[in-house]
C-alpha positions as CSV (number, residue, x, y, z in Angstrom):
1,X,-9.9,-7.2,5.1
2,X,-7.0,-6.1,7.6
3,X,-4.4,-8.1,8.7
4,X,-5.8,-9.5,11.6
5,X,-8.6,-11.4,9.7
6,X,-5.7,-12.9,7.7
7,X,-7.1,-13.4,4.2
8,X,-5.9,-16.2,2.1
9,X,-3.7,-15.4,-0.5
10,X,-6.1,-15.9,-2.9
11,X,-8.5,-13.4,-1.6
12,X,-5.8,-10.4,-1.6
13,X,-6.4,-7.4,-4.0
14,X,-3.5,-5.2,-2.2
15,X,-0.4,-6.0,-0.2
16,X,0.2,-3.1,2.3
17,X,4.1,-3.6,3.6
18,X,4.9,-1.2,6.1
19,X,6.6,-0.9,9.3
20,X,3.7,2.2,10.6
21,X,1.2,-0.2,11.6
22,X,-1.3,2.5,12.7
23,X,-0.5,4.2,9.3
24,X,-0.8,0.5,7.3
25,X,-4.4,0.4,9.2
26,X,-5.7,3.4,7.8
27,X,-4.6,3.0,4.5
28,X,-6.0,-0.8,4.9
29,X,-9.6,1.2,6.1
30,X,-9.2,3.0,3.2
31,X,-9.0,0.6,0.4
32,X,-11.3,-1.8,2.0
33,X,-14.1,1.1,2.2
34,X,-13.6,0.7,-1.8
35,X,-14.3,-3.2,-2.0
36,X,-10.5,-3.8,-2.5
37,X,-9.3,-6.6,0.1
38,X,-6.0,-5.7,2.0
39,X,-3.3,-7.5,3.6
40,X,-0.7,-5.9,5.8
41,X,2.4,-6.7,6.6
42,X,5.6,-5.4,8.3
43,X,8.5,-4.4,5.8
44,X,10.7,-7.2,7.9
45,X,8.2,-9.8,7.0
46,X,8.8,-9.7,3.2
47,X,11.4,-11.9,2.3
48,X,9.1,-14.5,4.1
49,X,6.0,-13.2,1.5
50,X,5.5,-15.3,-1.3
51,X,3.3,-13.2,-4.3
52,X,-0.2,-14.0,-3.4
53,X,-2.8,-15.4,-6.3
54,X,-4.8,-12.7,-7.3
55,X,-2.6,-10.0,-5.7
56,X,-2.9,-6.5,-8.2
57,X,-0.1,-4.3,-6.5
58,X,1.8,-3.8,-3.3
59,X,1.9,0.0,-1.1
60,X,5.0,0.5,0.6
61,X,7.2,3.5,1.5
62,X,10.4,4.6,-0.7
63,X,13.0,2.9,1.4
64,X,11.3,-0.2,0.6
65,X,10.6,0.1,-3.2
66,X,13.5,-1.7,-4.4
67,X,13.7,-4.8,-1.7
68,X,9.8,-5.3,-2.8
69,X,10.5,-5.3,-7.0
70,X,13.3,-7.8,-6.0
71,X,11.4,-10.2,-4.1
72,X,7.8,-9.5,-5.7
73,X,7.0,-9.0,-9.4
74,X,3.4,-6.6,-8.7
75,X,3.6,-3.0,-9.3
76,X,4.2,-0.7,-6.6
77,X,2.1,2.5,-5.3
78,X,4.5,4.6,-3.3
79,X,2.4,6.0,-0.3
80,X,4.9,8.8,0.6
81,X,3.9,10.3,-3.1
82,X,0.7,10.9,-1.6
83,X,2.0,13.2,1.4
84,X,2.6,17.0,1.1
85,X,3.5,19.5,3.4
86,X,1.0,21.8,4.6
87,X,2.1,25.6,3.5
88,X,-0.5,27.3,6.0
89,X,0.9,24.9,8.7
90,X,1.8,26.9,11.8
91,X,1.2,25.9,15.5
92,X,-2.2,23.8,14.8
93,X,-3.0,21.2,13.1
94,X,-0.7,18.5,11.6
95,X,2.2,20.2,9.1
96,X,1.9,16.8,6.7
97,X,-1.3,16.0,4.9
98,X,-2.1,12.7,3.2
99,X,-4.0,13.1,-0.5
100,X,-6.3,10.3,0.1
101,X,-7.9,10.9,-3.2
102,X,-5.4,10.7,-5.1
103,X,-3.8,7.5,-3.5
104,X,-7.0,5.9,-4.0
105,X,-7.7,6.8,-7.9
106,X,-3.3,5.6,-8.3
107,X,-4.5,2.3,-6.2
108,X,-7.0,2.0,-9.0
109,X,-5.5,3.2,-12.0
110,X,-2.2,0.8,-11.4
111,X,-4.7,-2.4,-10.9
112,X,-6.9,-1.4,-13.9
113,X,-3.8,-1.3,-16.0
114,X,-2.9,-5.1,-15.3
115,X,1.0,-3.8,-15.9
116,X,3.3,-6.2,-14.2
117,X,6.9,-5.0,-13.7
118,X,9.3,-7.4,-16.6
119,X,11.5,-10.4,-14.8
């Protein structure tokens, strides 16, 4: 689900907090094409968050890593891991590429490890 359907807490796999929210969107589209249920929020809404029930992990951007483990105790996925620059990049096309693949087999290998980050 995307943000704008609101899902209960309960019903959250994945908290998406980023400021982007064309680039929260897409990665929202992407985990909910693999069943996962998304919620997205801006990066200045998080000391308002409260840890959802049933909430695996949270994506967010560097800048943001250490305000989430302070206010959250999920693991974190750090989407600009997943973002290389494009050698053959000249005039056409975009010089930045996001490995979807790979964000998506992190997404699940962090969730299917049940690791939760020590108080």
């Amino acid at each position: 689900m995307l943000a704008n359907q609101a899902p209960s807490p309960s019903q959250t796999d994945v908290l998406i907090c980023l400021d982007n929210q064309q680039v929260a969107s897409r990665i929202g589209t992407v985990l909910s094409q693999q069943g996962l249920t998304v919620l997205t929020i801006p990066t200045t809404g998080l000391q308002e968050w409260f840890e959802p029930n049933g909430c695996q992990l949270v994506v967010t951007h560097t800048a943001m890593i250490g305000q989430v483990r302070s206010r959250l105790n999920l693991p974190v996925v750090n989407i600009e891991a997943f973002i290389f620059d494009r050698p053959e990049h000249t005039t056409e096309g975009a010089a930045r590429q996001f490995d979807g693949d790979a964000f998506v087999k992190r997404v699940f290998l962090v969730m299917n490890g049940g690791q939760r980050r020590a108080s």
